[in-house]
MARPAMAR-368836 format. One record per atom (N, C-alpha, C, CB): y, z, x; residue in one letter. Coordinates in steps of 0.1 Angstrom, whole numbers, plus 5000, padded with zeros to 4 digits. Each point is the difference from the previous one (the first is absolute). Glycine has a CB too. Layout:
<bamars>
YZXa;...
</bamars>
This chain:
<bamars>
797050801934x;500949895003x;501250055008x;499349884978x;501150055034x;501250015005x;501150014993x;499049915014x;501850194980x;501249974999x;501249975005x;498850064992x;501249945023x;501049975008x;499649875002x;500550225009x;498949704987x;499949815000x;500349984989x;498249935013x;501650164977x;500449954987x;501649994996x;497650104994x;502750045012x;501649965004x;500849875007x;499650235001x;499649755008x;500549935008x;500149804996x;499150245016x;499749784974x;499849884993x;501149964989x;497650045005x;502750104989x;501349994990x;501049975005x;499350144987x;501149925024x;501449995007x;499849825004x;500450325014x;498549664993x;500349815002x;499949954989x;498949965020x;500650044965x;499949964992x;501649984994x;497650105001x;503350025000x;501350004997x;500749955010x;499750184986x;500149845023x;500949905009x;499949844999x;499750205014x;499149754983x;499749854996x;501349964988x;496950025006x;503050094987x;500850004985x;501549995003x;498350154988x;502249895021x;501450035001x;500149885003x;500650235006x;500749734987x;500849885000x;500850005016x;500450014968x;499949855033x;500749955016x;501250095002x;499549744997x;501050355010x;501350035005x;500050174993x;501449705002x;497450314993x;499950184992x;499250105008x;499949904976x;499750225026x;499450105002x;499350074989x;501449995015x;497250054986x;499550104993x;499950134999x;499449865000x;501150194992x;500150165000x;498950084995x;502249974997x;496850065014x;498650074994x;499850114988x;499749975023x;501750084979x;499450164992x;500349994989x;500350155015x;501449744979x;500249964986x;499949864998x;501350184996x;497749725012x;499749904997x;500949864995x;498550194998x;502549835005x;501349895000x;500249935013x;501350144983x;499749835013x;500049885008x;501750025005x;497849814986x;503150135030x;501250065005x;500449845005x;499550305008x;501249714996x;500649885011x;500150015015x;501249964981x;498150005024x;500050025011x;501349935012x;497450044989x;503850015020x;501149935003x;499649915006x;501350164999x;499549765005x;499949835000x;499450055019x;502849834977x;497850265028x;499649965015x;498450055001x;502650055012x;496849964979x;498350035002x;499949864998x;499150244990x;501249665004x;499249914998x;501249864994x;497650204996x;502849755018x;501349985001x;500049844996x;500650205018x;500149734973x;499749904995x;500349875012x;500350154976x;498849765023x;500149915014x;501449894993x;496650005012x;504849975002x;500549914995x;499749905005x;501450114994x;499249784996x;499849865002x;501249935012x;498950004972x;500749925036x;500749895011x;501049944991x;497949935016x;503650104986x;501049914994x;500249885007x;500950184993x;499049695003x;500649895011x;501150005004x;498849894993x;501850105016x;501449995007x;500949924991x;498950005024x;502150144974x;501349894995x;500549935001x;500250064998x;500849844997x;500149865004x;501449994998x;497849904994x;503350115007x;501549974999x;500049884988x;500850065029x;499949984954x;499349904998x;501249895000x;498050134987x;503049885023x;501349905002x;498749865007x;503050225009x;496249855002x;499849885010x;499149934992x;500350115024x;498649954963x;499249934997x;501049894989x;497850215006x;503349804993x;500649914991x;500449955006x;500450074985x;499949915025x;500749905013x;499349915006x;501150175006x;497449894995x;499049935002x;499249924990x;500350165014x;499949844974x;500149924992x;500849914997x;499150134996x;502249915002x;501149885002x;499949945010x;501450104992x;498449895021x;499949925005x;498949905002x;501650135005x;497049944991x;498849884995x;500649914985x;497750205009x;502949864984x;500249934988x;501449885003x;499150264984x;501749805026x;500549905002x;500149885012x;500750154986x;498249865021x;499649905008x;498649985001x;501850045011x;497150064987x;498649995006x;499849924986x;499150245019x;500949824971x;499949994987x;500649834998x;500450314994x;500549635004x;499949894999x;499649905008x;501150074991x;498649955024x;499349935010x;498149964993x;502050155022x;497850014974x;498749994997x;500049914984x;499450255018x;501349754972x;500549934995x;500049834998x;500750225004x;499749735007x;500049915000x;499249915015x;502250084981x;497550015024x;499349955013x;498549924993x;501250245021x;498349764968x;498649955001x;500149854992x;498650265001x;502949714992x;500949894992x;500949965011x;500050114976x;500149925031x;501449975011x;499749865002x;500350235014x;498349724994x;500349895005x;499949874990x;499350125020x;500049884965x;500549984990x;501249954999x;498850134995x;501750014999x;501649954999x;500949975011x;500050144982x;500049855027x;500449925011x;499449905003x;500850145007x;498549824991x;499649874996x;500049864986x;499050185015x;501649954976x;501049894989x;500850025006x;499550014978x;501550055027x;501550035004x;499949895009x;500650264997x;498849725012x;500249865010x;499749874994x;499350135016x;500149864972x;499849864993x;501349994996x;497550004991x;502650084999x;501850014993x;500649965010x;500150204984x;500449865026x;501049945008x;500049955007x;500750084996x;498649825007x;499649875006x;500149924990x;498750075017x;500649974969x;500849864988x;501350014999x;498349994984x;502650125020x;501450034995x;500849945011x;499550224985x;500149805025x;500749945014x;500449844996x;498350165019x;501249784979x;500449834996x;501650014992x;497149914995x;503050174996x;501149994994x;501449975012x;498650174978x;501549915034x;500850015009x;500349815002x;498950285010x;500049664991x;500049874999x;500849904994x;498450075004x;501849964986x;500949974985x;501349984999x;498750124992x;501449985015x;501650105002x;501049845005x;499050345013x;500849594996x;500749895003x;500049884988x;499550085024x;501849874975x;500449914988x;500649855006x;500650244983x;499149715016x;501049855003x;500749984993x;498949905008x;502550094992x;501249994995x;500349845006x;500850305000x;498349564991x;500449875000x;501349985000x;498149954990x;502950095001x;501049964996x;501249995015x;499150114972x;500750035034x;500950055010x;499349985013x;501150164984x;497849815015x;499249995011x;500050135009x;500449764998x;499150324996x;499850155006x;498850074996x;502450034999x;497650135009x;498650044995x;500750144994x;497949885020x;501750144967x;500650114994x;497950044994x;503949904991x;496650245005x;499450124999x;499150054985x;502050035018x;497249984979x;499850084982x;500450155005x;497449854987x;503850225009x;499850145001x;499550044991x;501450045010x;498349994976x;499050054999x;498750045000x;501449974997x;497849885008x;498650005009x;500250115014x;499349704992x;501850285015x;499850075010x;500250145001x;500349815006x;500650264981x;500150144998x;498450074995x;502849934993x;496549955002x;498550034994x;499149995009x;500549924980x;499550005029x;499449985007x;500150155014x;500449704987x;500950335014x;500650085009x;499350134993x;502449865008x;497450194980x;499850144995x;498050014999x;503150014983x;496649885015x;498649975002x;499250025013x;500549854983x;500150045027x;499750045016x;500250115004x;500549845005x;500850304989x;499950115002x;498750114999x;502149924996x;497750044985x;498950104998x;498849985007x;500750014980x;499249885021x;498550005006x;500050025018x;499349834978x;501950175027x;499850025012x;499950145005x;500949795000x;499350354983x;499750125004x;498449995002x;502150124988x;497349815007x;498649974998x;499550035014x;500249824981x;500250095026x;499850005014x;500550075009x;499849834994x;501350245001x;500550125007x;499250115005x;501549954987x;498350104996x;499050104998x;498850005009x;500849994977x;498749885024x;498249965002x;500350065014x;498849744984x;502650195025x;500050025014x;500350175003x;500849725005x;499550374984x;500350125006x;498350064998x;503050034994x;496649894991x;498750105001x;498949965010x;500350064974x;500049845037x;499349985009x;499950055011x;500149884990x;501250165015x;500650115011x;499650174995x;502449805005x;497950214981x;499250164996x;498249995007x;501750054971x;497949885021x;498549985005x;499849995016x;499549884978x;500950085027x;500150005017x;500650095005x;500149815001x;500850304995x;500450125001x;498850085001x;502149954988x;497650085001x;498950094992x;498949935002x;501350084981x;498649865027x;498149975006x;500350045019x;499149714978x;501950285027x;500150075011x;500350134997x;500549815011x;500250274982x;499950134999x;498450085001x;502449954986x;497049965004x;499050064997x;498950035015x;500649874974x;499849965030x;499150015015x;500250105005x;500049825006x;501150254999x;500850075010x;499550144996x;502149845002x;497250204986x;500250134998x;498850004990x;502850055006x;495949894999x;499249984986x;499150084996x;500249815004x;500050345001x;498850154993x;501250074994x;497950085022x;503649844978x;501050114992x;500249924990x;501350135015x;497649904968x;500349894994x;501050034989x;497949905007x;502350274990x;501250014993x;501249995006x;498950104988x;501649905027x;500949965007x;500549824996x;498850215018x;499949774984x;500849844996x;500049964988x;499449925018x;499950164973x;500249944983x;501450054998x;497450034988x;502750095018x;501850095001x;501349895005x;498650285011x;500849654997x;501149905007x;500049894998x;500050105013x;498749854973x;500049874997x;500850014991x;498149935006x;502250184986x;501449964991x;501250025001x;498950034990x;501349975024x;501850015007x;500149895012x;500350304997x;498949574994x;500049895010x;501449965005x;498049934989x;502850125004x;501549935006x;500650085013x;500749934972x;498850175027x;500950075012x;499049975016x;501250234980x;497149765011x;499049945011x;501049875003x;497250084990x;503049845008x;500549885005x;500949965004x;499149984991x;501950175015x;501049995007x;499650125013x;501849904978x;497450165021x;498950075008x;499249935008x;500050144986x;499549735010x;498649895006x;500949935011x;498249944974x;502750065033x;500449885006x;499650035016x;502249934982x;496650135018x;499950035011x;498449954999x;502050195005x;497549774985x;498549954997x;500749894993x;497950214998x;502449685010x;500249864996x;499049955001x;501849985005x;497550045010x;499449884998x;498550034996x;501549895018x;498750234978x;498250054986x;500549934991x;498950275000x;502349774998x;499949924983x;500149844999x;501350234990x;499349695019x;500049925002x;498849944999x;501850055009x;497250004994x;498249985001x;499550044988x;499750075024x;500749994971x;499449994984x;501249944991x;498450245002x;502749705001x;500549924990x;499149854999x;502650115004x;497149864992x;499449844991x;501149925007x;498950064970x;501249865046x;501249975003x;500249854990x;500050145026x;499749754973x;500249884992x;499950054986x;499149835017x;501050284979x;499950044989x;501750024998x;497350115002x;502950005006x;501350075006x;501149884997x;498850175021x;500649734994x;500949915000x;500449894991x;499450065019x;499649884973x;500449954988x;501050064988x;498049925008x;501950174991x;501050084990x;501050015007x;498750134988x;501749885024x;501050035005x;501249835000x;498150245014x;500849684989x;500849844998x;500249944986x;498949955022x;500050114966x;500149974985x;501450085001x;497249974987x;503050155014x;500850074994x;501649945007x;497950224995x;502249755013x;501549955003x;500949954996x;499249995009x;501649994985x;500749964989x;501049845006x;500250314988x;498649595012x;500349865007x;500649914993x;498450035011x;501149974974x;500349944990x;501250044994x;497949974997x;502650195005x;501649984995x;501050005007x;499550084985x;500349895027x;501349995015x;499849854998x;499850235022x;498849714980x;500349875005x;500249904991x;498850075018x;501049944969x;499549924988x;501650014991x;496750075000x;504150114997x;500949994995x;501450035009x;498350054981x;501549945032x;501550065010x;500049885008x;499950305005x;498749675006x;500349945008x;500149804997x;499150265011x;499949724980x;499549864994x;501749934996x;497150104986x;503649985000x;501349935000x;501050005009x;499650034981x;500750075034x;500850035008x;499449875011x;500750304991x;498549625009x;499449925013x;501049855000x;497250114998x;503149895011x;500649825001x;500149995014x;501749974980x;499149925025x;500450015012x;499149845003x;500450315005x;500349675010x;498449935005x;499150035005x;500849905002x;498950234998x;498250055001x;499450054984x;500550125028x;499849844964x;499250054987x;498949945001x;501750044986x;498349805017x;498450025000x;499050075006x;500649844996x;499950235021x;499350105006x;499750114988x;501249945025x;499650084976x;500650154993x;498849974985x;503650045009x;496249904986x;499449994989x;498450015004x;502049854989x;497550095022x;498450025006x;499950135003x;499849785012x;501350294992x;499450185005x;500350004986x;500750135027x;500349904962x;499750064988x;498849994996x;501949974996x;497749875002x;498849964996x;498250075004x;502149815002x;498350235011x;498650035007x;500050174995x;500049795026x;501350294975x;499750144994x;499850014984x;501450075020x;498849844971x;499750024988x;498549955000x;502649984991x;496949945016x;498349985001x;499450115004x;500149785004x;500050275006x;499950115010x;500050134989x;501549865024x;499150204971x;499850074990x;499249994990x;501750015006x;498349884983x;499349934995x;498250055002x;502349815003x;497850145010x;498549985006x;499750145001x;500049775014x;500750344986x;499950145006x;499850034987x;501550065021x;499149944966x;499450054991x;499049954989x;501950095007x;497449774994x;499049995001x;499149995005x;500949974993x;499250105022x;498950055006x;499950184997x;500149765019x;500850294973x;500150135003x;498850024983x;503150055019x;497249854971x;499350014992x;498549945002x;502150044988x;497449905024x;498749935002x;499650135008x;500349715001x;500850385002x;498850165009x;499950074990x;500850065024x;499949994961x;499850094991x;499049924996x;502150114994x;497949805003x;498749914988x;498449995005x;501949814993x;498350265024x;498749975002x;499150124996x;500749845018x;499450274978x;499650104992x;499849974987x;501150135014x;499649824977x;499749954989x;498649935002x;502549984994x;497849885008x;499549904998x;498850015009x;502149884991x;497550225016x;498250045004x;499750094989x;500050005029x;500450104966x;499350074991x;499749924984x;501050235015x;499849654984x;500149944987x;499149914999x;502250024998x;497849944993x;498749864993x;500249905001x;499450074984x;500249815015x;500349855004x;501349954989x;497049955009x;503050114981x;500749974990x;501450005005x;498450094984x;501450055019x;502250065001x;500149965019x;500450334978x;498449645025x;500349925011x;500749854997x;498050145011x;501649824984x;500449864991x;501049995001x;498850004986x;501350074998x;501450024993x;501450075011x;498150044974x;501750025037x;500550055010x;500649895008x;498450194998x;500549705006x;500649905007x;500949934994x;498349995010x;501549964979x;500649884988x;500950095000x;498349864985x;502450255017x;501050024998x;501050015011x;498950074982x;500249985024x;500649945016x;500849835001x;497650165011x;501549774984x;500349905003x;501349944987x;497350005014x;502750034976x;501549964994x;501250135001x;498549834981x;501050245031x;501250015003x;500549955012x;499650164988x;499249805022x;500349905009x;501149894995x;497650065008x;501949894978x;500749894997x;501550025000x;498249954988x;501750175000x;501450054998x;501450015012x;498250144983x;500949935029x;500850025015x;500149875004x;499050235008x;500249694992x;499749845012x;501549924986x;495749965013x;504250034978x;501349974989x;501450065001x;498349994984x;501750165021x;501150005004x;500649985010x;499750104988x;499349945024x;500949925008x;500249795001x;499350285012x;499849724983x;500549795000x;501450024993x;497349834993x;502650274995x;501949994996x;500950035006x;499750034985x;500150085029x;501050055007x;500649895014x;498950264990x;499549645012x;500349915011x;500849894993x;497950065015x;501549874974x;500649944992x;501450045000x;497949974990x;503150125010x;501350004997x;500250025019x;500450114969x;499049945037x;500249985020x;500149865001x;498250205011x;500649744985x;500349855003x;501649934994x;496949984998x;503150024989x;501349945001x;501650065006x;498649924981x;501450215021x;500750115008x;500249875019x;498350324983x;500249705015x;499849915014x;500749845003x;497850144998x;502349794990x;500649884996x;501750035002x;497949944982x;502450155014x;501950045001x;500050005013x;500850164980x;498449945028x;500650085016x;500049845006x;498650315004x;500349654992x;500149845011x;501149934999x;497849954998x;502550044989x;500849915001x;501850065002x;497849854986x;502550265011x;501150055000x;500250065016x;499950064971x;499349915035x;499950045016x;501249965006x;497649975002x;502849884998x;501049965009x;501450034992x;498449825012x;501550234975x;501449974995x;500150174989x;499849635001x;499350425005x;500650184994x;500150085017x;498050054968x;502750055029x;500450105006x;498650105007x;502449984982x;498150105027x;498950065002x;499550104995x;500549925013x;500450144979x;499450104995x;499850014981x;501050115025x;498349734971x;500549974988x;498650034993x;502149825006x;497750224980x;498850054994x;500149944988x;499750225011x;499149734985x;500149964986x;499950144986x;498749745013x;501350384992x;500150054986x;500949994992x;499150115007x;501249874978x;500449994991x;501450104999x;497649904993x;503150175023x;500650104990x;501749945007x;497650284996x;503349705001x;500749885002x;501150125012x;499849784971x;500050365030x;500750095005x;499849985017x;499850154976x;499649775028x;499250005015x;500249935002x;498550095003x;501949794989x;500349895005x;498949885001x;501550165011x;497849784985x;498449945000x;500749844997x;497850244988x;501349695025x;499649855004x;500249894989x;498250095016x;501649974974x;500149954985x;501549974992x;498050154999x;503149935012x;501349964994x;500349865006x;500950264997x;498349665002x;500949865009x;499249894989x;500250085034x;500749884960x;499549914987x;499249895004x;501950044987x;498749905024x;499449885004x;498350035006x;502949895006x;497350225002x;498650065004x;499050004988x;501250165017x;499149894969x;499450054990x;499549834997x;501450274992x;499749645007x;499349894994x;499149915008x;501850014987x;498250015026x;499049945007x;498250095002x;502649895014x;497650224983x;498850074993x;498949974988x;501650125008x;499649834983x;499649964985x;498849845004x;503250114985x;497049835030x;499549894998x;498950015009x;501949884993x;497950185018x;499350095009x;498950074997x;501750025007x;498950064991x;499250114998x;499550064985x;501250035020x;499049864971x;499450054990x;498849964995x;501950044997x;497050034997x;499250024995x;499149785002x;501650324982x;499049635012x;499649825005x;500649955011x;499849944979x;500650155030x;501749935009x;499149985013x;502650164991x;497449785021x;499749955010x;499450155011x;502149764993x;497950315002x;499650115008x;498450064996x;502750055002x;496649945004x;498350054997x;499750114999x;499349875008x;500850184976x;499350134998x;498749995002x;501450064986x;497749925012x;498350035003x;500149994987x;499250175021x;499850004981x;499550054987x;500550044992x;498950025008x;502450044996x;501450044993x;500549904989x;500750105022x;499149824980x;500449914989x;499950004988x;499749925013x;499050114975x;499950054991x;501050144997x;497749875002x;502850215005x;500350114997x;501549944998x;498150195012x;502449774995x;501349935002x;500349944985x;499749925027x;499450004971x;500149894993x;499650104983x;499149765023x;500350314977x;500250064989x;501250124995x;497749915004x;503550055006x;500850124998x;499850155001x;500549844989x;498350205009x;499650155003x;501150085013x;497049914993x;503250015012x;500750075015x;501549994994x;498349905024x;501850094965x;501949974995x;499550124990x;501349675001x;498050364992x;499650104988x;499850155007x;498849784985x;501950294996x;499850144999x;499050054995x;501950005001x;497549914993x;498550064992x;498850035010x;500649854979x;498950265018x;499550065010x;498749964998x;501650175003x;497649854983x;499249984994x;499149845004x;501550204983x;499849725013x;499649855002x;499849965015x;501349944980x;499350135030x;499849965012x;499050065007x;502149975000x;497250154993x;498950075006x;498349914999x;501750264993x;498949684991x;498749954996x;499649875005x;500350124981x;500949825024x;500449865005x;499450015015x;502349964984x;498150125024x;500050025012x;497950094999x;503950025004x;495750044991x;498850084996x;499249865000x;500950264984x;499249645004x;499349904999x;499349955012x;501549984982x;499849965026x;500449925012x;499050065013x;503049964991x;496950235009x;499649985006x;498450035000x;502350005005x;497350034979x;499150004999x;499049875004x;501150174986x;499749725013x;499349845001x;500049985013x;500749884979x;500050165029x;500149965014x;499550135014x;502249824987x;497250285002x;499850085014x;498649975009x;501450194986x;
</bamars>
């Protein structure tokens, strides 16, 4: 028998045996450590450090803009879409605000309908604020994107510092102009104007003269003019709704449409209703008041009303059964509502009226 194979089979035999990272020692049969550069342990790939200021920065600022956009962007048109019902029912109150003062023959005021009325038209007109900035971000941030569209952490990076983008963009007007929704745009822009408290609480009691009846047709045509802007601004939110919905809340959608129709078509008959008899004084105080004479109630200005004999030829004129033709105005006259502070009784009175006649 060979014994130089037989050796050689023991020596591989013991080498199979030795444990990972050891040596065998033939002649006393133990076992050593062999140093690390024979058999050098493989390292592992660290991923690139990360500053961890920017990664918090970069969070803060998703958390405080991306983060609530995404938040409320799939409810948005939703809730702007109650927010336009609400204040379009709340707008009428502005209507109210005028009082007929029979006694003195003047037009005095409810302040506290109009301080309520004034803090209501505010809230909801952030409504619309808001909607017109998050319309200008999206038209921002859909031309960025064009502009640069294989850099997409570039622009996810710059979609959350939309504000400084939008003093940067004035040189891509007319891209973004092309992706704004323009009658979209522009309707918010004419809802949101604040027509109802210049013209309804500053300019309405400051009007006399002999052009008020002019002067009353332009008031007249911008408080419709608005009007129509923000019920058409809630007939573009609703058309999303009311395709994905059921015949039901389609329904019940209209019908509510429609007594609020009532509600609006009632306040204003109360606001012409007190124009029309307004209109009864200017006529007739024409040849015998001053030119710059106003029926408001506030005696500091001086108003058409200080001439006694004037007041008593009114009383037979112009009142409510008196020789002058209200129309339709008549009922409203005739039930005093236009002399009253109750707010309640005049809404339901006036709501009725125009529920039956729209």
């Amino acid at each position: 028998m060979n014994t130089g194979s037989v050796e050689d089979l023991e020596d591989q035999r013991i080498q199979l045996s030795v444990p990972r990272g050891y040596s065998a020692n033939g002649s006393t049969g133990s076992f050593r450590r062999r140093p690390n550069s024979v058999h050098p342990q493989p390292k592992r790939a660290s991923a690139p450090s990360v500053p961890q200021y920017a990664t918090s920065q970069t969070n803060q600022k998703k958390t405080t803009v991306e983060k609530l956009v995404l938040l409320l962007k799939p409810s948005w048109n939703t809730i702007f879409v109650t927010a336009c019902v609400l204040a379009v029912s709340l707008d009428p109150l502005f209507f109210y605000i005028p009082i007929i003062d029979e006694k003195n023959k003047c037009l005095d005021m409810d302040v506290k309908l109009k301080n309520v009325a004034l803090v209501l038209r505010s809230l909801f007109d952030v409504t619309f604020i808001v909607h017109i900035v998050y319309q200008i971000r999206e038209a921002i941030k859909a031309v960025a994107e064009e502009s640069d569209p294989n850099e997409e952490e570039q622009a996810a990076a710059k979609s959350t510092d939309w504000v400084s983008r939008f003093f940067d963009s004035f040189e891509q007007v007319d891209a973004i102009w092309e992706k704004l929704r323009w009658r979209s745009f522009i309707t918010d822009i004419l809802a949101v104007l604040p027509v109802p408290q210049v013209l309804l609480v500053v300019i309405f009691f400051k009007m006399g003269g002999p052009r008020y009846l002019e002067n009353r047709k332009i008031l007249n045509f911008f408080l419709l003019l608005q009007y129509v802007a923000r019920i058409y601004r809630i007939y573009l939110s609703s058309e999303k709704i009311t395709k994905s919905s059921g015949i039901w809340v389609k329904g019940l959608f209209n019908f509510f449409l429609y007594i609020l129709a009532s509600h609006v078509f009632g306040a204003f008959w109360y606001f012409f209703a007190i124009q029309r008899e307004t209109s009864c004084w200017h006529r007739i105080c024409g040849p015998y008041c001053p030119s710059n004479y106003t029926f408001y109630c506030n005696r500091d200005n001086g108003t058409a009303t200080d001439m006694q004999s004037f007041i008593n030829g009114l009383n037979t004129t112009c009142a409510p059964g008196g020789d002058f033709g209200f129309g339709i105005f008549q009922p409203a006259l005739e039930s005093h509502n236009t002399e009253s502070k109750k707010l309640v009784q005049k809404l339901f009175f006036c709501f009725w009226w125009g529920l039956r006649n729209l």
